[in-house]
C-alpha positions as CSV (number, residue, x, y, z in Angstrom):
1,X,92.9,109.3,97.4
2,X,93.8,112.1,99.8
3,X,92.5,112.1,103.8
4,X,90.6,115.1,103.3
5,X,88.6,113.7,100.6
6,X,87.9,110.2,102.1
7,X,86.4,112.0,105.2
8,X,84.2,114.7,103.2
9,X,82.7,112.4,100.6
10,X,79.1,112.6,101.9
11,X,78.2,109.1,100.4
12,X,80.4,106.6,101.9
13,X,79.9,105.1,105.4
14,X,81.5,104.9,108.2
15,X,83.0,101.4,107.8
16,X,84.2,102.6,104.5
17,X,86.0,105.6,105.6
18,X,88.0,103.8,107.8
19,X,88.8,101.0,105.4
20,X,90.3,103.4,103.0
21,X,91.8,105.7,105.7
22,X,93.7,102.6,107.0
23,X,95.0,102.1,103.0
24,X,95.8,105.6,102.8
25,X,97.8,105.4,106.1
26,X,99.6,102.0,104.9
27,X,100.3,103.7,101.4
28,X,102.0,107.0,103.5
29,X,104.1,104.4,105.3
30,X,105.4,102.7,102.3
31,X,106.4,105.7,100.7
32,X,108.5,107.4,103.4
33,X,110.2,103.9,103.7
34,X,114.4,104.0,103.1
35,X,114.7,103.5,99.9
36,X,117.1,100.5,100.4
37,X,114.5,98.7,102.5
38,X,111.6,100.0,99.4
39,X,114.7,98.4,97.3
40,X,114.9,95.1,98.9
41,X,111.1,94.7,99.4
42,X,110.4,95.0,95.8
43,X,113.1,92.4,95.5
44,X,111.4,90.1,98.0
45,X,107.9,90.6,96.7
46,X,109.4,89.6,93.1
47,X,110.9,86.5,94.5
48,X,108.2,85.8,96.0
49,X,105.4,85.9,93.7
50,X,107.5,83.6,90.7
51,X,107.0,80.4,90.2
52,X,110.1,78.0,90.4
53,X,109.2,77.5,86.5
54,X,109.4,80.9,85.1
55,X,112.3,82.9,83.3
56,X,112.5,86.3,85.5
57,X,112.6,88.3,82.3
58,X,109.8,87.0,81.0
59,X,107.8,87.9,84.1
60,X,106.6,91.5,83.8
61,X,106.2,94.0,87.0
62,X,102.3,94.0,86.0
63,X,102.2,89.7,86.5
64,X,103.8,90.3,90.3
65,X,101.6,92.9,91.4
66,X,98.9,91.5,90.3
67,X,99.6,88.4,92.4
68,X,100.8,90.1,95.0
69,X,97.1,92.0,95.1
70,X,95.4,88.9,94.8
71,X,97.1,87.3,98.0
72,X,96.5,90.6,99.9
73,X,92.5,90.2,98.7
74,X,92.7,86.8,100.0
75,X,93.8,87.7,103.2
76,X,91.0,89.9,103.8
77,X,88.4,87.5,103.4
């Protein structure tokens, strides 16, 4: 979602507009990161979110983010 429309959506309030203005700002961040630290903290994440069990080609991108999500939606409550 773009700034502009977070702030002119007549429906959402006030709380919510600066929830996802703070997402939008984190999300600007992480793109302009150098991409050899974007590199190395996909890596990390990866690591991370595997379990000592599982075969790291048989892990798919989708299974990581997904747990990486639900630790960030954990931390929030």
């Amino acid at each position: 979602m773009r700034f502009w429309t977070i702030w002119t959506i007549p429906a959402m309030t006030v709380q919510e507009r600066l929830n996802r203005t703070g997402e939008w700002a984190v999300m600007e961040i992480a793109h302009r990161l150098p991409r050899r630290l974007a590199y190395w903290s996909l890596i990390d994440t990866g690591v991370r979110y595997m379990g000592s069990d599982e075969v790291v080609p048989e892990v798919t991108y989708m299974d990581v983010l997904q747990r990486a999500g639900d630790d960030i939606k954990k931390d929030r409550e």
